[in-house]
Legacy VTK file of the C-alpha trace (Angstrom):
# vtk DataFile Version 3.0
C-alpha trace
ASCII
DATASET POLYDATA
POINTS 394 float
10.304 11.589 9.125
12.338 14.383 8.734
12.016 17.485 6.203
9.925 16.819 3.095
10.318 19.657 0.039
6.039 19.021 -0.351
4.358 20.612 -3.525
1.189 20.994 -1.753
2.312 23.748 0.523
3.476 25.486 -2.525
1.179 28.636 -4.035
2.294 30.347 -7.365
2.194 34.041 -7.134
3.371 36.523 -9.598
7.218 36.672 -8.434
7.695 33.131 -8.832
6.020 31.500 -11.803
9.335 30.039 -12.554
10.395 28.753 -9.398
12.767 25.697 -10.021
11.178 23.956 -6.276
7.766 23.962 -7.626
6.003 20.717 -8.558
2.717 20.331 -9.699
0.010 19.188 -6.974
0.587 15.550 -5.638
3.743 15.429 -6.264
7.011 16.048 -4.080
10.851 15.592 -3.856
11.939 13.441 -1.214
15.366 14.388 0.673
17.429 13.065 3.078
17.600 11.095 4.950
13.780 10.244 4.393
14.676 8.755 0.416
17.235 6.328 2.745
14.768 5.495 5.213
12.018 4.509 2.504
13.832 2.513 0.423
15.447 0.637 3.739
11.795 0.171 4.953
10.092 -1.142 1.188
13.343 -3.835 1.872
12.556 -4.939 4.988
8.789 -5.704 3.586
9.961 -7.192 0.449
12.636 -9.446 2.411
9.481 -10.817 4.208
7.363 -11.480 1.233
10.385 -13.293 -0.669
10.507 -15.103 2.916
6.988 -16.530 2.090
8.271 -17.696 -1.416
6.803 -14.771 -3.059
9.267 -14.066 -5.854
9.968 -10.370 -7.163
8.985 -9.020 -10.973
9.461 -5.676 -11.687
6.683 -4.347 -14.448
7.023 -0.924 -16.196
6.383 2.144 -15.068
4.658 2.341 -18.714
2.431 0.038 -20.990
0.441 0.326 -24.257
-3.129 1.486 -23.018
-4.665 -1.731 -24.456
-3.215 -3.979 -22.404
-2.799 -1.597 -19.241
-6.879 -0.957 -19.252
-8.227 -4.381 -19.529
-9.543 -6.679 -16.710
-9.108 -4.888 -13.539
-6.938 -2.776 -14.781
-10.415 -0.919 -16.357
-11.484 0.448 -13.263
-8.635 2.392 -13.401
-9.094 3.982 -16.420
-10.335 7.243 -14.577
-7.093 7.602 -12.623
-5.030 6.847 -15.605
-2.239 9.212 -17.016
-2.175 8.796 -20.843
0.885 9.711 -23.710
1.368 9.399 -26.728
4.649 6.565 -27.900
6.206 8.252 -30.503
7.687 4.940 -31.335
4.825 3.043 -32.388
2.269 6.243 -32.217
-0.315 4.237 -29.948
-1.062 5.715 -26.801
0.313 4.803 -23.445
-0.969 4.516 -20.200
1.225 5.045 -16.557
0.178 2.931 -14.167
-1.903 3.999 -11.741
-1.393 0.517 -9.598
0.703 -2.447 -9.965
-1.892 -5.319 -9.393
-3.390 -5.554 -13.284
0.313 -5.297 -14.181
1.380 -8.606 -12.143
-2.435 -9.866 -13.316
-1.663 -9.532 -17.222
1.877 -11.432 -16.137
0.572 -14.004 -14.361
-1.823 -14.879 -17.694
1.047 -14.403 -20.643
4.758 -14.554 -19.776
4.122 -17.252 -16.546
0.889 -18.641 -18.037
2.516 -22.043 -17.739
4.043 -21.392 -14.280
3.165 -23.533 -11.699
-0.190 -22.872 -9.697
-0.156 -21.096 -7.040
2.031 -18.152 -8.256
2.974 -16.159 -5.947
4.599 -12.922 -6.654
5.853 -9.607 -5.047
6.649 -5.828 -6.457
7.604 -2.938 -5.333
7.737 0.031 -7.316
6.041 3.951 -7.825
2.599 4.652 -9.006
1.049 7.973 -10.805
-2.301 8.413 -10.674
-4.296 11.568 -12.084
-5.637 12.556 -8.872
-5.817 12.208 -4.730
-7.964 12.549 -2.193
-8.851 14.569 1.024
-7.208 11.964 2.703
-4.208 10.873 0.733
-3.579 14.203 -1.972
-0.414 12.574 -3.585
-0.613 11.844 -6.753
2.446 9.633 -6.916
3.007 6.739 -4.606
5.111 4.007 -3.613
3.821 0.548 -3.434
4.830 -2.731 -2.483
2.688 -5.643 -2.347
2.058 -9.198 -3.563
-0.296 -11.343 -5.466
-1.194 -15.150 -5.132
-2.453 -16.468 -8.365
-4.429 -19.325 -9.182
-6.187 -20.324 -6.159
-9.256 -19.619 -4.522
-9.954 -20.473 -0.592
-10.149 -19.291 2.527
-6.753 -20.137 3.224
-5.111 -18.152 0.038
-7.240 -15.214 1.157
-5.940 -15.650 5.170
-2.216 -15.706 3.871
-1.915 -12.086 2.397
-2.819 -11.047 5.422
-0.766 -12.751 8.081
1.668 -12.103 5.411
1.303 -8.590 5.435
0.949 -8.632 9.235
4.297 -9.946 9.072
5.689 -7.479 6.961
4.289 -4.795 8.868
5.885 -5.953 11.981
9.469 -5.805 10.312
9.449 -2.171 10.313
8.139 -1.500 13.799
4.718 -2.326 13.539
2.692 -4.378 15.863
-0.535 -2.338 16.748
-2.830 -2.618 13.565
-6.486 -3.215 12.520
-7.098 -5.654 9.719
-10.580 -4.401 8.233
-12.136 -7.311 6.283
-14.989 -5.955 4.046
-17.361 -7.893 1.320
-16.935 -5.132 -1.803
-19.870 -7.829 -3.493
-22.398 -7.561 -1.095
-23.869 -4.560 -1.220
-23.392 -4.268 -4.864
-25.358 -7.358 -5.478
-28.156 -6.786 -2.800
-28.907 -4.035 -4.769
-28.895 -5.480 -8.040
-30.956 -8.671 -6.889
-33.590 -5.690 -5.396
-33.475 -3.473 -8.719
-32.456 -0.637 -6.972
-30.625 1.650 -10.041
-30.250 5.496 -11.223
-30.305 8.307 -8.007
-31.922 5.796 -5.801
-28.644 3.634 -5.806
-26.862 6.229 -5.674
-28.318 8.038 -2.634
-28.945 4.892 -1.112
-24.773 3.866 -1.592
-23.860 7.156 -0.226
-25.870 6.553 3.316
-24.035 3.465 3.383
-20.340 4.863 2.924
-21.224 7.390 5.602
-22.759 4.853 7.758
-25.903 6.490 8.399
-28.373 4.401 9.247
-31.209 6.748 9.806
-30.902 7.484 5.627
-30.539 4.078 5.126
-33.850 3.412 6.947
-35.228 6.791 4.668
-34.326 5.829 1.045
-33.590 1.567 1.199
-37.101 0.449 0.494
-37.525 -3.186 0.821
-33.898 -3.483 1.737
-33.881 -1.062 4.124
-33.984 -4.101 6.959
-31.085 -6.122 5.730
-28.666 -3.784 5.080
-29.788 -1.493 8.438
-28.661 -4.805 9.738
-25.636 -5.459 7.713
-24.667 -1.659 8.587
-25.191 -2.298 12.275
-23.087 -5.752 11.919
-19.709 -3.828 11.521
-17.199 -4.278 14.265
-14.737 -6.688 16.207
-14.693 -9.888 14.021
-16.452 -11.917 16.561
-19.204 -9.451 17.322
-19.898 -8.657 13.851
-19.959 -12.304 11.993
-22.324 -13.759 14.881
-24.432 -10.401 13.675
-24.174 -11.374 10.181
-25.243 -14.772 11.005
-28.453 -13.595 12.071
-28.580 -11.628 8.843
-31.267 -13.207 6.313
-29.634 -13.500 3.127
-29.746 -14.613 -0.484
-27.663 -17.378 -1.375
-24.814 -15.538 -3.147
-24.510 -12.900 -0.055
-24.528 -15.988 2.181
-22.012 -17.277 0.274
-19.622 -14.272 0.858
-20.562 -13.728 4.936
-19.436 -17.755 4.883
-16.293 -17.266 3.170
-15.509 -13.964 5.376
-15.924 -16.008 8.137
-13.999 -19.045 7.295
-11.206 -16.549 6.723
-11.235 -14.768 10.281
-11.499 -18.697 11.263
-8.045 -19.368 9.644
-6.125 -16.572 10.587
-7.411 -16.717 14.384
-6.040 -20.002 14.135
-2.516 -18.887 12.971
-2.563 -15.186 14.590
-5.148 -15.111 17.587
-3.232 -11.705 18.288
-4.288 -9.865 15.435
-6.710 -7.074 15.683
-9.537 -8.481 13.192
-13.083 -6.156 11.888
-15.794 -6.936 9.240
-17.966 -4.294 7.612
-20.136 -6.460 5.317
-21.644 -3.136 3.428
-18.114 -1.487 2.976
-17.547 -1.316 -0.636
-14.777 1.610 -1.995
-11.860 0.084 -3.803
-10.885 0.445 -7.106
-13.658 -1.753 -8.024
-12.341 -4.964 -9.364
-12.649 -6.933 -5.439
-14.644 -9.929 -5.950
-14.607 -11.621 -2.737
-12.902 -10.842 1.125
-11.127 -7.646 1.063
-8.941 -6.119 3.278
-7.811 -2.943 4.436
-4.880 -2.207 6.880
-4.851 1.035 9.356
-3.001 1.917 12.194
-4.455 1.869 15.699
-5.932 4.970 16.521
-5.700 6.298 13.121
-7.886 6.551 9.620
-5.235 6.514 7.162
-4.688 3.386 4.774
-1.442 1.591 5.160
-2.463 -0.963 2.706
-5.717 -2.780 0.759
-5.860 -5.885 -1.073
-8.038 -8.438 -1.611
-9.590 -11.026 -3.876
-10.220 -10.529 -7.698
-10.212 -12.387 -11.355
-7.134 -12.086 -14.079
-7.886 -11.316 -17.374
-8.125 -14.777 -18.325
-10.533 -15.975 -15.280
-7.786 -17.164 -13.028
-8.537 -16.583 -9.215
-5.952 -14.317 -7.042
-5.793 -12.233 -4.291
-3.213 -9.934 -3.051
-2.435 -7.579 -1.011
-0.796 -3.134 -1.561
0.991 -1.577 1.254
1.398 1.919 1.094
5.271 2.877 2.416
4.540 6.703 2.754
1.591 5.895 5.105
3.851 3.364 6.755
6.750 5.070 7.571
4.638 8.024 8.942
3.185 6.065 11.819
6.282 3.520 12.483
9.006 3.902 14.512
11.434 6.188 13.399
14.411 3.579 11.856
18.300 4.142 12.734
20.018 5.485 10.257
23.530 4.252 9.461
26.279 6.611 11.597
27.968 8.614 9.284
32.173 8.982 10.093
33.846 11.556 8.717
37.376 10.775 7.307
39.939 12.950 6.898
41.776 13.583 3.551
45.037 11.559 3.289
43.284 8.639 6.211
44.440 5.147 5.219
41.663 3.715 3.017
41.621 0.411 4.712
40.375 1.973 8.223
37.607 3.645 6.185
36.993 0.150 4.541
37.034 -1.592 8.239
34.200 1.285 9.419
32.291 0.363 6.367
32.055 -3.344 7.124
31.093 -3.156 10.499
27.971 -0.713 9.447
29.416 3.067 9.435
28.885 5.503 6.613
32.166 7.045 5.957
32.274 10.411 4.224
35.675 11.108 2.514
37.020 14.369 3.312
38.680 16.453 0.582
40.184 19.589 1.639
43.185 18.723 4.308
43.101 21.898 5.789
39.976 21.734 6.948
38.926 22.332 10.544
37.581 18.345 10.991
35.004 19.164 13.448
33.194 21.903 11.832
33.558 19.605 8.201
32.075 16.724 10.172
29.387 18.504 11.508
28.613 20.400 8.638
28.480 17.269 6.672
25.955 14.963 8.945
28.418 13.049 10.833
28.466 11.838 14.039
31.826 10.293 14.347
35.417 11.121 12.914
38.201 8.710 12.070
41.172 8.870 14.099
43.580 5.852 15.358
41.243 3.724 12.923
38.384 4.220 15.159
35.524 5.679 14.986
35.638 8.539 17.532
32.130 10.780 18.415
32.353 14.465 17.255
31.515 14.750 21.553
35.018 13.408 22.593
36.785 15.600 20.264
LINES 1 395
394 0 1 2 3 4 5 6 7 8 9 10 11 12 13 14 15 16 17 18 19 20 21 22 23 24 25 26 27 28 29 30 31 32 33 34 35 36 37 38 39 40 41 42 43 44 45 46 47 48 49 50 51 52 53 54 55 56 57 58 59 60 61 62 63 64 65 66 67 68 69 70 71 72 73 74 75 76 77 78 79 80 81 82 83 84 85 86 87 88 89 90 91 92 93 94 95 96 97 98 99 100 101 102 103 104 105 106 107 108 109 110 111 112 113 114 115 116 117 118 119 120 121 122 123 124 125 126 127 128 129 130 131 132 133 134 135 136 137 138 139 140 141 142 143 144 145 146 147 148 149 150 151 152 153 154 155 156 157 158 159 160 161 162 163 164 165 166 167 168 169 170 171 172 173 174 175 176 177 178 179 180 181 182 183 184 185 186 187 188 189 190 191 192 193 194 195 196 197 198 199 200 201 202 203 204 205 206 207 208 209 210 211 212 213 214 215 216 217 218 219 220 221 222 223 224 225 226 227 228 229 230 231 232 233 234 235 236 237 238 239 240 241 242 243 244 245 246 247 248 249 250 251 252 253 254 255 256 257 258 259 260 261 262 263 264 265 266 267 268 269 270 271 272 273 274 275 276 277 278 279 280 281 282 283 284 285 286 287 288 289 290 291 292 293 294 295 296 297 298 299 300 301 302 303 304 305 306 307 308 309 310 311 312 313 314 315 316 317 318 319 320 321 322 323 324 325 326 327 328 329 330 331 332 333 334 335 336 337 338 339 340 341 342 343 344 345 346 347 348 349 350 351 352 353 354 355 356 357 358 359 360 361 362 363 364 365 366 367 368 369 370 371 372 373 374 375 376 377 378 379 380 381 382 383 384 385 386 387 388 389 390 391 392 393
């Protein structure tokens, strides 16, 4: 991508507390031609979902806190920017992801819509905070939700779906992490385990050390040295979990992960496929097979998703890519060539350039030198003859 203006390079010193370029942390301006290249890459993934029949809504950037911050939409609540509507004087919430949005859809306006509904979004998020990894604090999304069934099959299709989508803007070399968000969680509540011992015991599991594991699991320290051990190459890692002695309701959830692998290997037998069963960050409201999407060779995110419940009980699962992430690691797109046209050209020619993919930039001062305008102005290309002719052969 090219130049970014980037608030987090920004420090505020005494001789520029009112610098008009300075945005608060997280956030940043986006200039050309990266704003074009975005919004031409979020189309490209949205022209594949609506491809797969997912059809586009476009929620609010705001809603009344209430509504925002129930069902899933309460594990949010921490990474929730809140106002005050004037209007009605009850407070507001920005949305800090689009998922409960389509959720609280899905149960009231299409509530009578048939089963499964699948829908798509695209659209900015603001959330109160980043991370060491990903520091912005506003984000572009675009994703999509199936609604109203639960199977292996619904939970296979946001992937190959988002494969798909992937692919459309250059991208063919990904990892597809599957992770059970449930497990872990409900190991620990079947064992007791609560307070600083959880806590310790979670953290040795998000940094996959298995020695600490071994130190502070107890009873459990077996199973989930085992489960930790398990994560890998689909194949590799489900026949480990197989061998895994489990309760019934973890069983249940290394079945269903594997039943999904099943499906898309069936459909995709390219894709690059992993399980971690003890994985478990997320915003929290995953309830089955999740997924995360990252680039070969590298740790950042380019989307999550995965199963959870609406408000009103209804199964879905969905799937968030990231276009930010994306379009770092992707292919760098071709812009549109940009002709300049000189002041007093016939408008048709211009027209003619347009339709056959040129930008055409109008030029406005007939005296000026055409070459050093074009230049100056991005083109490539000026119009002469009603051609297109390269700034080179000029």
């Amino acid at each position: 991508m090219g130049p970014i203006a980037d608030s987090r390079h920004h420090v505020m010193t005494d001789d520029m507390p009112n610098n008009p370029a300075l945005l608060p942390a997280g956030l940043r301006d986006l200039l050309p031609p990266d704003a074009e290249t975005e919004a031409a890459a979020v189309e490209s993934l949205m022209d594949v979902f609506a491809s797969h029949g997912y059809q586009r809504i476009r929620p609010p950037l705001l809603e009344f806190e209430d509504t925002l911050l129930v069902g899933s939409g309460a594990a949010l609540a921490d990474q929730t920017f809140r106002l005050m509507d004037p209007d009605s004087q009850r407070m507001m919430g920005l949305r800090a992801d689009t998922t409960p949005q389509v959720a609280r859809i899905a149960g009231t306006r299409l509530a009578k819509a048939p089963r499964p509904l699948r829908l798509s979004y695209a659209g900015p998020c603001l959330r109160v905070r980043g991370n060491q990894l990903a520091p912005d604090r506003q984000i572009a999304q675009a994703g999509i939700e199936l609604i109203g069934r639960d199977s292996p099959e619904a939970d296979a299709e946001i992937v190959l779906v988002g494969a798909e989508a992937l692919a459309s803007v250059g991208l063919s070399r990904m990892s597809f992490d599957l992770t059970l968000p449930m497990l872990t969680p409900g190991l620990l509540d079947d064992a007791g385990v609560s307070g600083e011992a959880r806590t310790v015991l979670a953290r040795a599991l998000d940094r996959k050390d298995a020695a600490a594991v071994a130190r502070h699991g107890g009873a459990l320290a077996p199973v989930l040295t085992e489960l930790l051990l398990a994560a890998g190459p689909a194949d590799r890692a489900l026949a480990a979990l197989e061998a895994v002695r489990l309760p019934p309701a973890a069983r249940l959830l290394a079945n269903r992960v594997a039943a999904v692998v099943a499906v898309v290997r069936a459909r995709a037998p390219e894709l690059r496929l992993t399980v971690d069963p003890v994985e478990f960050r997320g915003f929290r409201y995953e309830t089955g097979v999740s997924v995360t999407i990252y680039a070969s060779g590298r740790h950042e995110e380019l989307g999550r998703g995965g199963r959870y419940v609406c408000t009103d009980g209804e199964p879905a699962t969905g799937l968030t890519l990231l276009p930010d992430a994306i379009l770092r690691v992707a292919p760098a797109r071709d812009l549109r060539p940009r002709v300049y046209v000189p002041a007093g050209s016939n408008p048709l020619d211009a027209a003619a350039l347009r339709a056959i993919g040129y930008a055409t930039v109008m030029g406005l001062d007939p005296s000026a030198d055409l070459a050093a305008e074009a230049l100056g102005l991005g083109c490539s290309h000026v119009l002469r003859d009603a051609r297109a002719v390269s700034l080179t052969d000029i």
